[in-house]
C-alpha positions as CSV (number, residue, x, y, z in Angstrom):
1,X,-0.1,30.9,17.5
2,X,-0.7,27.9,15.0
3,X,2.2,27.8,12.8
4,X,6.0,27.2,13.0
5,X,8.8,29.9,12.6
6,X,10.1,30.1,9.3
7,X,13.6,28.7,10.4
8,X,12.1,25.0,11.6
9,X,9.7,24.9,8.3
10,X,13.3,25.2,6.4
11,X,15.0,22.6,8.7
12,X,12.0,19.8,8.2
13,X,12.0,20.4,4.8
14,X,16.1,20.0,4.6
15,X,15.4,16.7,6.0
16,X,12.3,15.5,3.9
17,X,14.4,16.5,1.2
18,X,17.4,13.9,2.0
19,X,14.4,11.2,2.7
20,X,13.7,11.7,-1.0
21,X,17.1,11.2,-2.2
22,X,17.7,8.5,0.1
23,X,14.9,6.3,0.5
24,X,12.9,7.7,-2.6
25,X,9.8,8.3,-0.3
26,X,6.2,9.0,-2.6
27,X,4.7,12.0,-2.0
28,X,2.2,10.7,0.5
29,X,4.6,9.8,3.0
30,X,6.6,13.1,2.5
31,X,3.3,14.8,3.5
32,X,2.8,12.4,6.4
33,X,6.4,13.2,7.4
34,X,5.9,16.8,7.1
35,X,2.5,16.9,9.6
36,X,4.2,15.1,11.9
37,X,7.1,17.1,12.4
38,X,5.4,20.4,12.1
39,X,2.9,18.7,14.6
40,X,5.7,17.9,17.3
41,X,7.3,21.5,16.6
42,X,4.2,23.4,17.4
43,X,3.7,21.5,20.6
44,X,7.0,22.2,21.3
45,X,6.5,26.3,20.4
46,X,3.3,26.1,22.9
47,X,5.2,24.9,25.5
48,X,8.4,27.1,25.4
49,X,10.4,24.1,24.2
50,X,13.0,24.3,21.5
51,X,13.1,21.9,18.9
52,X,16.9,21.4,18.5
53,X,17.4,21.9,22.2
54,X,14.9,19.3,23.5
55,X,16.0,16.7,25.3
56,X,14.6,12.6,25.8
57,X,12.1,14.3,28.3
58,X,10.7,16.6,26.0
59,X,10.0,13.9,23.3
60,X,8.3,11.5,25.7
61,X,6.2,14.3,26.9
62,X,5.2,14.8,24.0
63,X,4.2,11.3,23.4
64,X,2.2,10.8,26.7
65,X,0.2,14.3,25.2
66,X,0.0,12.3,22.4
67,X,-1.4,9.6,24.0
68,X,-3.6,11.5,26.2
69,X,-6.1,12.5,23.1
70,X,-6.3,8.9,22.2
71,X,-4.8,8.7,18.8
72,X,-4.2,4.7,17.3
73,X,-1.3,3.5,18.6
74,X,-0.4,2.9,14.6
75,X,-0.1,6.9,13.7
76,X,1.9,7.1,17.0
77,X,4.2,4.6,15.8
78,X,4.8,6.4,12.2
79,X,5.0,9.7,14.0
80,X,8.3,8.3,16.1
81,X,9.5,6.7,13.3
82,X,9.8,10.1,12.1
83,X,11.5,12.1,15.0
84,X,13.7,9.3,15.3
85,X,14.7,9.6,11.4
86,X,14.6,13.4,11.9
87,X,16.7,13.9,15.2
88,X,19.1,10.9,13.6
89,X,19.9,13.4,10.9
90,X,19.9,16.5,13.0
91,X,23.0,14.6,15.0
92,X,24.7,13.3,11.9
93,X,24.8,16.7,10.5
94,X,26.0,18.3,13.5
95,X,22.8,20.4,14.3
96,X,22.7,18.6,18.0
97,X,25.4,17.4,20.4
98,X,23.4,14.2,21.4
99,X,20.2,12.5,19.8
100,X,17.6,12.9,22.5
101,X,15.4,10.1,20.5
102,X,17.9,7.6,20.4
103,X,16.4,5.6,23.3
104,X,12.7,6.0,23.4
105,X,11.1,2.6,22.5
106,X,8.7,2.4,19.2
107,X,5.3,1.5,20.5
108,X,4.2,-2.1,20.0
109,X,1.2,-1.3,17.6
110,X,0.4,-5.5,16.6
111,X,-0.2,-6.2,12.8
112,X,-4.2,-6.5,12.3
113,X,-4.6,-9.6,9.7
114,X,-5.0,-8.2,6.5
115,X,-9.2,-8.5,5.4
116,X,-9.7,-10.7,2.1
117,X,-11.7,-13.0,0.1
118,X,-12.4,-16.2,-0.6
119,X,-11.8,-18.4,-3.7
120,X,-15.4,-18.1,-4.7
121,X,-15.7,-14.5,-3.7
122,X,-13.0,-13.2,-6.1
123,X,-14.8,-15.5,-8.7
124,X,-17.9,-14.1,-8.5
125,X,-16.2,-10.8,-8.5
126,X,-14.5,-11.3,-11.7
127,X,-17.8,-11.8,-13.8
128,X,-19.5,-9.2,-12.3
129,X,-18.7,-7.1,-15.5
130,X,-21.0,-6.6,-18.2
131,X,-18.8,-7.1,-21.3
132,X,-20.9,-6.0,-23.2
133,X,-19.5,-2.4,-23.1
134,X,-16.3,-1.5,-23.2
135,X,-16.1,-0.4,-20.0
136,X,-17.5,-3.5,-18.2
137,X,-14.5,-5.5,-20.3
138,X,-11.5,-2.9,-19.5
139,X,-12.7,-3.6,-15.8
140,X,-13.0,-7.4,-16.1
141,X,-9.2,-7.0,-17.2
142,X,-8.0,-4.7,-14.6
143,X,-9.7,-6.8,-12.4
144,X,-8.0,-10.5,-13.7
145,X,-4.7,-8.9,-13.9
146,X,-4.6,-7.8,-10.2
147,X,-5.7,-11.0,-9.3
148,X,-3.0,-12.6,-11.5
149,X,-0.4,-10.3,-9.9
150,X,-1.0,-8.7,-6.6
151,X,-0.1,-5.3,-7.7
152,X,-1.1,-2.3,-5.4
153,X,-3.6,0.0,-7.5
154,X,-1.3,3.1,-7.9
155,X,0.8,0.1,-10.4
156,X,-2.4,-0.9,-11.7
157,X,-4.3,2.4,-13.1
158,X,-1.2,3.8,-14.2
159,X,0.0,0.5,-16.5
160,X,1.1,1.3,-20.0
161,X,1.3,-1.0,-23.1
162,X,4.9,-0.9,-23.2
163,X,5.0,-2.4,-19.7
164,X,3.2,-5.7,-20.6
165,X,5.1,-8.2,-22.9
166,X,2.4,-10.7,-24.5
167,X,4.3,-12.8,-25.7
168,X,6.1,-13.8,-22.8
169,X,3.0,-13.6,-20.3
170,X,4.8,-10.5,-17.8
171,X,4.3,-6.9,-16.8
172,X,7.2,-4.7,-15.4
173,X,5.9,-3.5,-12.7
174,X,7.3,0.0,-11.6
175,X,6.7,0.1,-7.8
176,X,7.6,2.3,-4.6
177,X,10.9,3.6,-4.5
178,X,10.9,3.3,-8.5
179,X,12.1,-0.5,-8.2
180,X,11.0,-2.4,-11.1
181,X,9.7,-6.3,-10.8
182,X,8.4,-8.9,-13.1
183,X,5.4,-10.5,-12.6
184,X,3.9,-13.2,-14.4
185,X,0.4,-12.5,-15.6
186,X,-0.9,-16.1,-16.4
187,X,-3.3,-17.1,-19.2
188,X,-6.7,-16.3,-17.6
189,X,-5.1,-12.6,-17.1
190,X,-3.8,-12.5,-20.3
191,X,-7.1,-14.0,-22.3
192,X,-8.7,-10.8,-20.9
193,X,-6.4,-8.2,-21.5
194,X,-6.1,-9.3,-25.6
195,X,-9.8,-9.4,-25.9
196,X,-9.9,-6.1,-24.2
197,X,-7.2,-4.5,-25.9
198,X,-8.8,-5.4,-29.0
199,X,-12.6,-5.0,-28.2
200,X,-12.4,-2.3,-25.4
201,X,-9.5,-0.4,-24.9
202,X,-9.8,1.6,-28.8
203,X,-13.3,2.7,-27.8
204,X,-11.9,4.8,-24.6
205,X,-8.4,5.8,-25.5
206,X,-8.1,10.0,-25.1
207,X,-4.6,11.5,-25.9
208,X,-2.5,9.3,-24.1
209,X,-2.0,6.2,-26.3
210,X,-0.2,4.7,-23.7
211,X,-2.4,4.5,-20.7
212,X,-3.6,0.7,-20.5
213,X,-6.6,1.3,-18.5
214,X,-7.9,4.4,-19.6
215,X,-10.8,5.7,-17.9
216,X,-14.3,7.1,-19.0
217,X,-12.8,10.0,-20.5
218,X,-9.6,8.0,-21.4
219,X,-7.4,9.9,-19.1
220,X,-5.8,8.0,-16.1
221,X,-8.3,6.5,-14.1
222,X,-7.7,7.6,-9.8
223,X,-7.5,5.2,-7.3
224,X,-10.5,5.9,-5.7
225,X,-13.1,5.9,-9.0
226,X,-11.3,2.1,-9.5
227,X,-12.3,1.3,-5.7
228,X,-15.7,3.2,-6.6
229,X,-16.0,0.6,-9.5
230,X,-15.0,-2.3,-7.3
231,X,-17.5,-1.7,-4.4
232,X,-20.3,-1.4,-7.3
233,X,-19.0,-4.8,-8.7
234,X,-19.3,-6.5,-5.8
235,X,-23.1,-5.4,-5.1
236,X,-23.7,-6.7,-8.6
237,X,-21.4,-10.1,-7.3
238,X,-23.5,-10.3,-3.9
239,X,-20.3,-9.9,-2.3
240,X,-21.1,-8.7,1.7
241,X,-17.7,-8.2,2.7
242,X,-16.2,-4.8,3.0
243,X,-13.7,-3.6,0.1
244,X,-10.5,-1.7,0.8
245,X,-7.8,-0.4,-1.5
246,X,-5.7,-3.9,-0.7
247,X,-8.5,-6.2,-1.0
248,X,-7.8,-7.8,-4.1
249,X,-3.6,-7.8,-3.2
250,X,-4.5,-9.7,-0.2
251,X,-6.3,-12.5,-1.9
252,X,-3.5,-12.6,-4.4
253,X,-1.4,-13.2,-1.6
254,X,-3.3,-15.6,0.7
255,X,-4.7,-17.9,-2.2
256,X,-1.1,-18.5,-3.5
257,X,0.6,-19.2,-0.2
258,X,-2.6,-21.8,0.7
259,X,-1.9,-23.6,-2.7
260,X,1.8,-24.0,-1.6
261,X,3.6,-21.2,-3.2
262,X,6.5,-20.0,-1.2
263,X,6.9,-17.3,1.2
264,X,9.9,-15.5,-0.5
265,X,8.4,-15.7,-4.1
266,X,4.8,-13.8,-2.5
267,X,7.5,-11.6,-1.3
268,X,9.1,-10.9,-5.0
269,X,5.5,-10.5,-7.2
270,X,4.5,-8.4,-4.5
271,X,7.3,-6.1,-4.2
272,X,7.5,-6.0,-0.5
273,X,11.9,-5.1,0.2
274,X,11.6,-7.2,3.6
275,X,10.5,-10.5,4.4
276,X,8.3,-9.3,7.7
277,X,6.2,-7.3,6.0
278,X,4.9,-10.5,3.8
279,X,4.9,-12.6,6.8
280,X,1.2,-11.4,8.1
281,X,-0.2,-13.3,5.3
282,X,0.9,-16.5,6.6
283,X,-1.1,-15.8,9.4
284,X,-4.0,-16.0,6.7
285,X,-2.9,-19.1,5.3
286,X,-2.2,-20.7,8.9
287,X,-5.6,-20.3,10.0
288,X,-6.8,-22.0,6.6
289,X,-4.9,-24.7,7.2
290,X,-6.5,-25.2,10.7
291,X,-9.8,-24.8,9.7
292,X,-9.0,-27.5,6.5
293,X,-7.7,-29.8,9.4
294,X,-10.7,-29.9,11.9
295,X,-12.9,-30.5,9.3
296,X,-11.3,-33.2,7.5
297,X,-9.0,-35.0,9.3
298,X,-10.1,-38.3,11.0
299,X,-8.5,-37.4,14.5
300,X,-9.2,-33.8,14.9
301,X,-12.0,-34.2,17.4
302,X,-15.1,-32.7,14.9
């Protein structure tokens, strides 16, 4: 038996669908959501547990099993976040007498220091393009403006014209949730985008007028052909380090806070809705500071 009863598929799905209206969770989490409930209720189903009549017992069972086949300590983490949400719900709408995850403790997980670049690596990155094709200049854009602004890809390869204002140097950024921000785009960004919008972006366009970046075929460009495009850039840029969907966001974020910018403005242009979650970075900035010390101040000991 590998699947859930018909009756606990409705009941996860009930709650997914108030974490939609309520939090306005994308579609990736939802499916993360989804596994891991389904996960924990076919455990329970192998082991003749129920899942609206387990108690704390049951749960941290489940976790040691959990634990047991090694998983990162991370997925654990967003799995209980989940059960916690899900049994939270179950009690508030009067599905369960008592919440039997109430008291079981998150796992401390630790926050790995986010991987970046350097000043001169993002530099050489940036003229990696050949501009001369249009493709080589709609990528020395995309790549200048998420330098300029930090924005995750999924806001950059779906930008539209209507959502940059030349004139007064911003984009409206639409981000998770459906919050909107403005961030400034600065004049190196913009220089690029106006040449490419002029010399470029006609060349690729396909139906939708709109799309900023279009791709080959001028249909929204995916995620992963930009990070394709990246990782072939920095070959061409003699850049060694590895590339991840963030890598560019976390230079954007690191490079402002070690020329002074303040922690709750990084926290605004990059959209983050608490403060902790653009702390890590100053971890970044921290250890640049330490490193600027030993090697130039008189006293340090070097």
């Amino acid at each position: 038996m590998n699947q859930i009863n018909e009756e606990q598929v409705r009941l996860i799905d009930a709650w997914l669908d108030q974490q939609w209206l309520e939090k306005g969770l994308s579609e990736h989490s939802l499916d993360n959501y989804r596994r891991d409930l389904r996960q924990l209720a076919l455990w329970f189903q192998e082991q003749g547990r129920e899942l609206l009549a387990c108690q704390r017992a049951d749960l941290q069972d489940y976790l040691a099993h959990r634990f047991s086949l090694g998983l990162a300590a991370s997925s654990s983490a967003r799995q209980l976040s989940a059960i916690k949400s899900f049994y939270r719900w179950l009690k508030r709408e009067g599905r369960i007498a008592e919440d039997p995850a109430l008291l079981i403790s998150r796992p401390k997980t630790g926050r790995p220091l986010p991987k970046t670049l350097t000043e001169a690596d993002v530099e050489a990155l940036l003229q990696a393009p050949d501009l001369g094709s249009p493709l080589g200049l709609r990528d020395r854009a995309m790549l200048e403006v998420l330098y300029a602004t930090g924005l995750r890809v999924t806001e950059l390869v779906t930008l539209t014209l209507s959502q940059v204002n030349v004139r007064q140097g911003l984009v409206r950024v639409i981000g998770k949730g459906d919050k909107e921000r403005l961030v400034p785009l600065g004049e190196e960004a913009l220089h690029w985008l106006m040449r490419y919008t002029r010399e470029g972006r006609p060349l690729l366009l396909g139906n939708d007028q709109e799309l900023l970046f279009p791709s080959q075929r001028g249909t929204c460009m995916t995620r992963q052909t930009f990070w394709h495009r990246i990782k072939q850039l920095a070959k061409v840029a003699g850049v060694q380090k590895s590339l991840s969907p963030h890598t560019l966001r976390h230079a954007f974020a690191t490079h402002l806070l070690n020329h002074g910018a303040d922690l709750r403005v990084v926290q605004l242009l990059l959209g983050h809705s608490d403060l902790s979650t653009t702390q890590i970075y100053t971890h970044v900035a921290q250890q640049r500071l330490q490193d600027l010390y030993q090697k130039h101040h008189p006293r340090s000991g070097t």
